[in-house]
N, C-alpha and C positions, 0 to 999 in steps of 0.2 A: 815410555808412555804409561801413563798412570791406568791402572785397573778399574773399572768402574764394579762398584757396590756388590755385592752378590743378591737376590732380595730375598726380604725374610718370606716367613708363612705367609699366606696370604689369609683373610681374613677366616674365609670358607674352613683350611684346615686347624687354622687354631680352635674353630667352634668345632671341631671333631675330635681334638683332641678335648677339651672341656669336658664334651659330650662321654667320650671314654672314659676317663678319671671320675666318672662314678658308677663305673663297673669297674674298676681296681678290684680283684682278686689278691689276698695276702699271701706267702707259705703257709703258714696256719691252717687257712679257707682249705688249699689244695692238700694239706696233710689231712685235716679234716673229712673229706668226699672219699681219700683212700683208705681211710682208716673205717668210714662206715662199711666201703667193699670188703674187708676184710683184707684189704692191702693188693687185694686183683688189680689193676691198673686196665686191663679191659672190660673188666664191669664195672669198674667207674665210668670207663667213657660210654660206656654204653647207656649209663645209670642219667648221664648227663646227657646223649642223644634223645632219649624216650622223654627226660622232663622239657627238655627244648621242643619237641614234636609236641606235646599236650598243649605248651604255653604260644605254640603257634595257632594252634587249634583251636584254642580258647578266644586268640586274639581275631581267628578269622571268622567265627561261629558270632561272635560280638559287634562285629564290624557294619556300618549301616546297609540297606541294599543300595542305594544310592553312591556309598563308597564302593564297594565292591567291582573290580572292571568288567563286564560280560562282553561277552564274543559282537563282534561290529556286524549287522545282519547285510547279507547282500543286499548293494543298489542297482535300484529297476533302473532300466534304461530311459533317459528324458524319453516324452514324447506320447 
């Protein structure tokens, strides 16, 4: 009995992969980040945690209030 197809990506992950591949990181880039640490491997990642915490910060502090989610207020009871 013949096998049917297996199926490829669907469309959703090919756009994430897209999406990814330009945030491609080189060896270079990662030689680079350790080589500023002074070759520490935990204060690189650490050096890379605090810039990711600021650029989140930046991104939330920017954000409209309109986008922003805020807490859902209790509802009164009909009547």
């Amino acid at each position: 009995m013949p096998r049917e197809p297996e199926p490829g990506p669907s469309p959703r992950s090919r756009r994430a992969d897209a999406d990814l591949a330009a945030f491609d990181v080189s060896e270079q880039d990662i030689d680079e980040a350790i080589t500023a640490c002074e070759g520490d491997a935990r204060a690189t990642v650490r050096a890379l945690l605090v810039a990711y915490a600021m650029l989140e910060r930046d991104m939330s502090l920017r954000a409209s209030a309109g986008f922003v989610r805020r807490p859902a207020r209790p509802r009164r009871p009909p009547g």
